[in-house]
C-alpha positions, 0 to 999 in steps of 0.5 A: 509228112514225107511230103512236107519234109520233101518241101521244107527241106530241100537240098540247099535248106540242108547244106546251108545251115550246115554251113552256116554252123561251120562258118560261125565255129570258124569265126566266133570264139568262146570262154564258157559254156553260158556263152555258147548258149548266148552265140546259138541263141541269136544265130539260131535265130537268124537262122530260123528266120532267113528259113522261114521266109524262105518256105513262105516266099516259096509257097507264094511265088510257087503256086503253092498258095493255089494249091491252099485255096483248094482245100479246107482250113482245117487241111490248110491249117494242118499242113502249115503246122506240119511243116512249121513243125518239121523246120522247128525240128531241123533247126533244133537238130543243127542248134545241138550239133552245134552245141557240141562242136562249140563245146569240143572245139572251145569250151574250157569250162567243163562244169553244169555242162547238162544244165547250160545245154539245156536252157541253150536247147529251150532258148534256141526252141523258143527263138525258132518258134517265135521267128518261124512263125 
């Protein structure tokens, strides 16, 4: 597993995303707490998809797909989830730190809090996997 966290996140795999929340808490503004979900949900997803093409292009022109071709289905297949897996997961990690920024920073509707978190979480969770894989 460290190995594949070594090759889906990389340096730059980190801070962009990062960035990416700060730039979008600069930019976009909200009234509600529905709304943050709305604004995490597609970026998120645009997010997840720029990743994901990233590690699949990398994994082409890499010579990683060589390494594949050696190694059985089964072991190919495990891997490909692993990392799928561990992408998911710095996605979900950066989808609720930016929950919380946004919420802090704007939201002036304190009310349901925990239950608008958590259909955004299950819609930023269902984007990623759709768009990652």
């Amino acid at each position: 597993m460290r190995q594949e966290i070594k090759i889906v996140l990389n340096r730059y795999k980190l801070i962009i995303p990062i960035l990416f929340m700060l730039v979008l808490l600069l930019i976009r503004d909200v009234g509600s707490n529905a709304e943050i979900g709305l604004v995490l949900d597609s970026n998120i997803a645009l997010l997840s998809i720029v990743c994901g093409c990233d590690l699949f292009y990398a994994e082409l022109f890499d010579d990683l797909s060589d390494v594949f071709r050696k190694m059985g289905p089964k072991v190919m297949f495990s891997i490909i989830v692993k990392r799928i897996f561990v992408m998911w997961a710095y996605l979900m990690l950066i989808s609720s730190v930016g929950y919380w920024l946004f919420f802090v920073i704007s939201a002036e509707n304190r009310k349901n809090i925990c239950m608008e978190y958590l259909k955004c979480e299950f819609a930023v969770s269902a984007s990623c996997m759709f768009f990652i894989t």
